[in-house]
C-alpha positions as CSV (number, residue, x, y, z in Angstrom):
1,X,-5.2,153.7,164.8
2,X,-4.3,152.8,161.1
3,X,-0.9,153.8,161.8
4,X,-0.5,151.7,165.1
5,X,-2.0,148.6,163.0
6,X,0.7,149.1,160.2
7,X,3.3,149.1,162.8
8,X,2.3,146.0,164.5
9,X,2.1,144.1,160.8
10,X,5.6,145.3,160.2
11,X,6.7,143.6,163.5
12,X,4.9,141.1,162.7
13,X,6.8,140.1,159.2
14,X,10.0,141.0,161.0
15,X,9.7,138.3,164.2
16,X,10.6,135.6,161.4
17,X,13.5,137.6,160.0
18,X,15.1,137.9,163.4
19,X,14.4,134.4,164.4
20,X,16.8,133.6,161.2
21,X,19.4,136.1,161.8
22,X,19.4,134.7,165.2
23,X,19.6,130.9,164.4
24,X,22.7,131.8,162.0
25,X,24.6,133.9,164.8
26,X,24.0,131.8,167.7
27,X,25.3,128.7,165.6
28,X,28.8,130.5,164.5
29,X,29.0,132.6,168.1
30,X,28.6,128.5,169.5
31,X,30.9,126.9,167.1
32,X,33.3,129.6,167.8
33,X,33.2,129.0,171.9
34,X,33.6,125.6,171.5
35,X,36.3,125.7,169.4
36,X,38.2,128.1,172.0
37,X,37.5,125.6,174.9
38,X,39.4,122.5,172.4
39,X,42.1,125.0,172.0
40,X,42.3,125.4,175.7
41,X,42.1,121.6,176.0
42,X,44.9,121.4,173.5
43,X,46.7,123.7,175.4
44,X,46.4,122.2,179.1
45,X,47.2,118.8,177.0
46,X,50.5,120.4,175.7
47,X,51.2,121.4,179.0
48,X,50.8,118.5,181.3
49,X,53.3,116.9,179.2
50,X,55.7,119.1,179.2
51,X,55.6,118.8,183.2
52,X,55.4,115.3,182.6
53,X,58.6,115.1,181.0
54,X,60.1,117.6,183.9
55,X,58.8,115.5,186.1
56,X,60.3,112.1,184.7
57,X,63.6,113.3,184.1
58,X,63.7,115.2,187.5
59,X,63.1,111.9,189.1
60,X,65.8,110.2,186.8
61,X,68.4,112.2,187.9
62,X,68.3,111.2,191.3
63,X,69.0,107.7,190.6
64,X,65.8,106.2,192.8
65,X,65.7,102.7,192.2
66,X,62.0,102.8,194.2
67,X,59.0,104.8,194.1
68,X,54.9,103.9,195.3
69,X,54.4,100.4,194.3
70,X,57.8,99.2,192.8
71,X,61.0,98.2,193.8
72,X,64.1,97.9,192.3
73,X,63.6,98.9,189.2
74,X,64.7,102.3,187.8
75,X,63.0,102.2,184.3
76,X,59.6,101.3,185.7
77,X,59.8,104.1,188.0
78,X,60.9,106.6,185.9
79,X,57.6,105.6,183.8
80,X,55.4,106.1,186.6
81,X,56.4,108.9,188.0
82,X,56.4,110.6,184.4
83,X,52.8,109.2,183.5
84,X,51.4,109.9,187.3
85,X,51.7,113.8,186.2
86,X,49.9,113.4,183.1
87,X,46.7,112.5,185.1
88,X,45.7,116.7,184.3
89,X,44.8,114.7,180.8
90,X,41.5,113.0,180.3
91,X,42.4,109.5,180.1
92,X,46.0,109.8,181.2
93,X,47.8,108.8,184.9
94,X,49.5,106.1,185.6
95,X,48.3,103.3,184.2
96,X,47.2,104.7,181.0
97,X,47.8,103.5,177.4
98,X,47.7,106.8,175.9
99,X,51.1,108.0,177.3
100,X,54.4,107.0,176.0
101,X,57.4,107.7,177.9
102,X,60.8,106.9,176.3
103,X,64.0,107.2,177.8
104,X,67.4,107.2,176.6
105,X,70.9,107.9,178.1
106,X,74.9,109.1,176.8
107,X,77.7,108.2,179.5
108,X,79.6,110.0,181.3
109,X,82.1,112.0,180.8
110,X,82.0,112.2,177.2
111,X,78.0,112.2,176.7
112,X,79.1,110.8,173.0
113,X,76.6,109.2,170.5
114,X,75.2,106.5,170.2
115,X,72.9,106.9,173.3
116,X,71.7,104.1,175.2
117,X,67.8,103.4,174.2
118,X,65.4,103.0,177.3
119,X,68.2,103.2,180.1
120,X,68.0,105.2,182.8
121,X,72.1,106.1,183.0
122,X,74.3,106.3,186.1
123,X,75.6,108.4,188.1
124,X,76.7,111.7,186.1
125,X,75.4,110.4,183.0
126,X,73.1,112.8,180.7
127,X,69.5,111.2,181.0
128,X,66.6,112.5,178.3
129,X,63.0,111.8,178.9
130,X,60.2,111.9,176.5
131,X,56.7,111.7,176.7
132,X,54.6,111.1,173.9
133,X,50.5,111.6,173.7
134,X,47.8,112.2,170.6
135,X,45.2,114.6,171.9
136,X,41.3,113.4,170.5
137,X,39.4,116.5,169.6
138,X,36.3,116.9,171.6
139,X,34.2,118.8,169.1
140,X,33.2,117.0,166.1
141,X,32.6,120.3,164.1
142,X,36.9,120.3,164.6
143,X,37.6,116.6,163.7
144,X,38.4,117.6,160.1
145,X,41.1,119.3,160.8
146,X,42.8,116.0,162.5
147,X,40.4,112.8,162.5
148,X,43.0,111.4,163.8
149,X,44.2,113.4,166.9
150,X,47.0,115.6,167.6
151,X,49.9,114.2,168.6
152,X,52.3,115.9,171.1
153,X,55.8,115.1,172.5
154,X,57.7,116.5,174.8
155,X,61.1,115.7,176.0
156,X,63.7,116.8,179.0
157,X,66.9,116.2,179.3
158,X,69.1,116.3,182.6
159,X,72.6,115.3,184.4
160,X,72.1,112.6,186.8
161,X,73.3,113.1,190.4
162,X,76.4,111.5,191.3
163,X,74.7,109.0,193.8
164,X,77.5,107.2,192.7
165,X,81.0,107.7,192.0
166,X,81.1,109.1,188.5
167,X,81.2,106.9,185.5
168,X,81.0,103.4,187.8
């Protein structure tokens, strides 16, 4: 019976030894799950902008000069075409602030430098679209690394169609 009473003491001292060990494991096996879930949302961030930037140039290169909402005017739609497939981010779509979308364009046939700044080309003419974002970390165990964000660009760039004669 001694014996059995020894045992149960021993349990006894050791119940507050394993509620430590636990507290300390479960806080770095947390920390360390929740920093794999802002690296995913990094990740899918990353990656919504890159089809973003697909998407924007895709729809540049077709020469469009209307799309859902707007009319006439190639620039604008180029912008919300490219920030309607950013809505994967929190925050982001269509109307949102936190996207940036530049575009620029080189003319046909030479495609020569300087490029024209936040025009959407002609027909045949080379058309790059980027897409600019700063991901906010989630976790504020993470904010250290960048209290500011993370900022992301991503940029396509593609021949227009000739919906047009060439160079015109």
């Amino acid at each position: 019976m001694t014996a059995l009473r020894g045992a149960l003491r021993s349990l006894a001292r050791e119940g507050g030894q394993t509620m430590v060990e636990f507290a300390l494991v479960s806080t770095l096996f947390m920390t360390l799950a929740m920093a794999i879930i802002e690296f995913a949302l990094i990740a899918q961030a990353w990656a919504t902008i890159q089809h973003a930037a697909m998407e924007g140039a895709r729809y540049a290169s077709t020469g469009e000069t209307d799309c859902p909402g707007i009319t006439g005017d190639r620039v604008v739609c180029i912008t919300s075409v490219t920030k309607t497939a950013t809505t994967g981010i929190p925050g982001a779509g269509a109307g949102s602030a936190l996207i940036t979308v530049g575009l620029e364009s080189w003319q046909y046939p030479a495609y020569a430098n300087p490029s024209a700044a936040n025009d959407p080309g002609g027909a045949c003419d080379a058309v790059n679209v980027t897409v600019s974002y700063t991901h906010n970390i989630v976790l504020p165990l993470l904010t250290f690394m960048a209290p500011s964000g993370i900022a992301m660009s991503a940029e396509r760039r593609t021949l227009a169609e000739p919906f047009n004669t060439c160079g015109s």
